[in-house]
C-alpha positions, 0 to 999 in steps of 0.5 A: 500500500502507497505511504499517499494511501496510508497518509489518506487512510489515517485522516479517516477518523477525523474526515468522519468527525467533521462531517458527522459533526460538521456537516450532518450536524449530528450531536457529538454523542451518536457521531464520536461512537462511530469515529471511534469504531472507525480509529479501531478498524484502522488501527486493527486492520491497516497499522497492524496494532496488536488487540491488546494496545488497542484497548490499552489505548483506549483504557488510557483514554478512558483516564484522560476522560475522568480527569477531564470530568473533573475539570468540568465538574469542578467549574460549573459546581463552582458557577452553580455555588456562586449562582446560588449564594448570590456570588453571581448577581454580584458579578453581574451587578459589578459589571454595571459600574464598568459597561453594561456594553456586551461586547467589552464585558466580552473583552474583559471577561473572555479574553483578558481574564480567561487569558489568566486562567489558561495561563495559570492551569490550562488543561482545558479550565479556559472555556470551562470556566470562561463559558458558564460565567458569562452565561450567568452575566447574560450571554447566550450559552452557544456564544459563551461557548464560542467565546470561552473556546477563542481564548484557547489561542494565543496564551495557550502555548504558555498555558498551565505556567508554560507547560507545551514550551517547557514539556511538549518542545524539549520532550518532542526533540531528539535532543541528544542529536540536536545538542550534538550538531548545535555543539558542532555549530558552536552553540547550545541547547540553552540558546536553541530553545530560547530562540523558540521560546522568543519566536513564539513570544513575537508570534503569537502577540502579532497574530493574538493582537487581532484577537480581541477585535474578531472575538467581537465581531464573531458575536455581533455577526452570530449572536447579535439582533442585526447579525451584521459585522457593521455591529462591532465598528463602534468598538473597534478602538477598544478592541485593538487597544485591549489587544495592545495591552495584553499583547506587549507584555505578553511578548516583553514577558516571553522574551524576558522571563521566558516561557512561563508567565506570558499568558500570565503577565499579559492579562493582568498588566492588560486587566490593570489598564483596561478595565480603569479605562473602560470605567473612565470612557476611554476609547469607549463606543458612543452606544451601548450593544446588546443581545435581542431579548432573550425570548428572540433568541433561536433554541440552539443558542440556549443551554441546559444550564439555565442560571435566572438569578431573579428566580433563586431563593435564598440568595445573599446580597454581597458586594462586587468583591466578595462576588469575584472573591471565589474566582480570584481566590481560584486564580490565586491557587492555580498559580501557587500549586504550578509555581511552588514546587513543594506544593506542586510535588505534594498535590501531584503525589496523590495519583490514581494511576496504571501502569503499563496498562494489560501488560507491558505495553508502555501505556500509562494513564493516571489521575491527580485529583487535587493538582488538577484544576478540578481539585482546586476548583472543589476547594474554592467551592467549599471555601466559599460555602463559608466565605458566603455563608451558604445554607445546607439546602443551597448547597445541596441544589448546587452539587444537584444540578451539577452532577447531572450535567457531567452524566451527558459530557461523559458518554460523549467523552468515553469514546472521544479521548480513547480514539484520540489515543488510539491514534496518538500511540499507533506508532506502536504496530506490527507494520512498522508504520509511523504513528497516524498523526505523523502520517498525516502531517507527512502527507501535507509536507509532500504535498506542498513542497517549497511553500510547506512554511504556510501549513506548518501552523496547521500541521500543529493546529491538526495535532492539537485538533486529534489531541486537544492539547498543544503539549502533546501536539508538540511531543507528536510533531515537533520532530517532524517539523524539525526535520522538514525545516532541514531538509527545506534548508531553513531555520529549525527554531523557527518551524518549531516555533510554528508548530507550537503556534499552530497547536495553540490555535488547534485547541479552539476546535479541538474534539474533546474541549468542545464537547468539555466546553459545551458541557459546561453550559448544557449545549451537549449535542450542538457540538457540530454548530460550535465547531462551525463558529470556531472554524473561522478563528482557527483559520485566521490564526492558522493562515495569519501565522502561516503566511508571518512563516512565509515571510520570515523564510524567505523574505527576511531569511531568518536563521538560526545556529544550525542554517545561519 
């Protein structure tokens, strides 16, 4: 069989997905069983994978699933907490003394807080607890969601305190061979991978600067009353300007400090100056913008999870302070649990784990229940059932209606990540082929030729699309990009640095962080209609980014130790 054939064979699984969820618009929980089944066939009966890795994949992906749970339950018990103490009036109340404009409470909240969250823990908590915050402050849930799923772009590569640079680059590399060849040319791993590091510093501000502007026009054109682009022209200013501030000392901080405090330092130097300068006016739209009634609003834009604060009993009147004191509190722990390294080694020791899962496969999965997100998200729960002074019934309905939106989420996601790890650990066969999403980027690269530095973030963008995580992303294709760059004759660095960059930008449509997402507010079904929103971002960060790599080769022929 021709590798051309093989390559088109391993995108089956993913060809099957998006027109299962994309164009027969089916919920995620009759078309992923079936993408699922068609990743074991091929990895039975084309890669050659012996029955017991198979399972062993899909077992691990099964633990992937659990932490992932995890995440999402942590995030709307932490909402419905808050929804039910009167945490979440406060919020929104607060958010009168800024703007009532729905499109800078967007800018604040999507993209400059969840910029925070992502850089502090990652692991997909970016939309899950972006999305259901601003379904309590009154956006509908699809545009939460669309919303939520955007700011998993360019703070993700300094996600979860630097995690895909400091992890997924390092561990995707031959680096005994690298170190050995730059050692040659008279230099080191050290200066190597701070060059990648400040690459994708500069790329990720010049494509993430724009950011901001299309998350507002993606919900004036979906999610407003006129559905018209023109909608966001009054709050363009505000959008580049907020761009701007976080974009600049993201950069100086990647550059600086190296990989992980960016995302970080970004947003709260951005929060510092933006929101007193949307309190003051400054560059602020004449009128105000807002959704249609929420009696206009098409069904597929309305959750299952349906926060009406004017019909919760029993809440308290809390100040704006003590209504955001939870999220910050969260931001604060999920700092000091990834920065202090004694905490860190003592939330990571309690593990629920298999190892070498049927045998000795090589194939491992593991849970953290208190160093994930979901474990620290649990603990503020239970923090501010005392800070708000909850009652035994309010709790009660919280944990309630949190538990049953987590049962849909989990049939979906038992059969999501076992396929993705199905894939993931194929290289494994009795073939002797490389692993699919290899053979997937492979077929691209021969494909393209010369111009290969245009698809080079789409490469990325596909590996985090199958994995849902730009870490392993960079562990699967780093290599491959590394080597492409080679054997085009440019600089090594530099692609790399693309690779990470374009699987920053994959976790916006990623399979499972959809499905995740969408849990969060009760959209589970819809999963097909997000991805179609979330498309159009992946594909600005994609082609802006591919077309700065087009640039930089061959316009400005940048270099590194080992081209010059």
């Amino acid at each position: 069989m021709s590798e051309t054939l093989l390559s088109l064979i391993a995108f089956l699984p993913l060809i099957v997905a998006a027109v299962l969820l994309i164009g027969f618009r089916l919920p995620a929980r009759i078309a992923m069983p079936v993408v699922f089944l068609t990743a074991v066939i091929i990895a039975l009966f084309v890669w050659d994978m012996t029955l017991v890795r198979v399972i062993a994949s899909s077992i691990q992906g099964l633990t992937l699933t659990i932490s992932i749970l995890w995440i999402v339950f942590g995030a709307i018990l932490l909402l419905n907490t808050l929804k039910h103490s009167g945490g979440i009036l406060a919020i929104r109340n607060g958010f009168s003394g800024i703007t009532p404009d729905r499109r800078i409470q967007a800018l604040i909240v999507a993209w400059l807080f969840a910029c925070f969250i992502e850089g502090a823990s990652g692991f997909g908590t970016t939309a899950a607890v972006a999305a259901p915050l601003l379904v309590a402050l009154g956006f509908p849930a699809m545009a939460a969601v669309m919303l939520g799923l955007m700011a998993q772009s360019t703070p993700v590569s300094f996600g979860a305190v630097g995690t895909p640079l400091i992890v997924g680059v390092p561990g995707g590399l031959n680096l005994d061979r690298i170190t050995e060849r730059l050692a040659q040319a008279g230099s080191g791993w050290e200066g190597f991978y701070d060059l990648i590091v400040n690459e994708v510093s500069i790329i990720h501000a010049l494509a993430g600067l724009f950011m901001p502007l299309l998350l507002v026009l993606m919900m004036v054109r979906f999610f407003g009353p006129n559905r018209s682009w023109r909608d966001a022209r009054e709050a363009v200013p505000f959008a580049l300007f907020t761009g701007v501030c976080f974009c600049v000392p993201f950069v100086i901080s990647g550059i600086l400090l190296g990989p992980a405090l960016p995302s970080m330092i970004g947003a709260l130097v951005g929060l510092a100056i933006v929101v007193p300068a949307a309190r003051r006016g400054f560059l602020m739209p004449k009128h105000s913008w807002e959704f249609a009634p929420r009696d206009q609003w098409p069904q597929e834009w309305i959750g299952g999870i349906d926060i009406r604060l004017d019909e919760v009993e029993g809440q308290r009147r809390l100040s704006v302070l003590e209504g955001w004191l939870p999220y910050v509190l969260l931001a604060l722990l999920l700092v000091l649990s990834r920065a202090i390294a004694p905490l860190k080694a003592f939330l990571s020791s309690i593990s629920l784990g298999w190892n070498n899962i049927l045998g000795e496969t090589g194939i491992s999965g593991s849970i953290e229940p208190l160093y994930l997100p979901g474990g620290i998200m649990v603990l503020v729960v239970l923090i501010t059932i005392f800070l708000h002074r909850m009652s035994g019934a309010q709790v009660r309905a919280a944990f309630h209606e949190s538990t049953r939106t987590i049962l849909g989420a989990g049939f979906v996601l038992i059969f999501t990540i076992p396929m993705v790890r199905i894939l993931i650990n194929s290289g494994v066969n009795q073939a002797d082929l490389v692993a699919m999403p290899v053979a997937m980027a492979r077929l691209v690269a021969d494909g393209v030729g010369g111009i290969y530095p245009l698809f080079a973030p789409a490469v990325g963008a596909l590996g985090a699309f199958i994995a849902g995580s730009n870490t392993v992303s960079n562990l699967m294709l780093a290599q491959f990009q590394f080597d492409v760059a080679g054997a085009l004759g440019l600089s090594s660095a530099l692609m790399v640095a693309f690779q990470a960059v374009g699987a920053a930008a994959g976790n916006m449509i990623a399979i499972h962080n959809v499905v995740a997402a969408s849990a969060t507010v009760g959209l589970l079904g819809r999963e097909g209609s997000v991805m179609r929103r979330t498309l159009l971002p992946t594909l600005y960060y994609v082609l802006f980014t591919g077309i700065i790599a087009l640039l930089a080769f061959y316009l400005f022929g940048v270099g590194d130790p080992l081209t010059g």
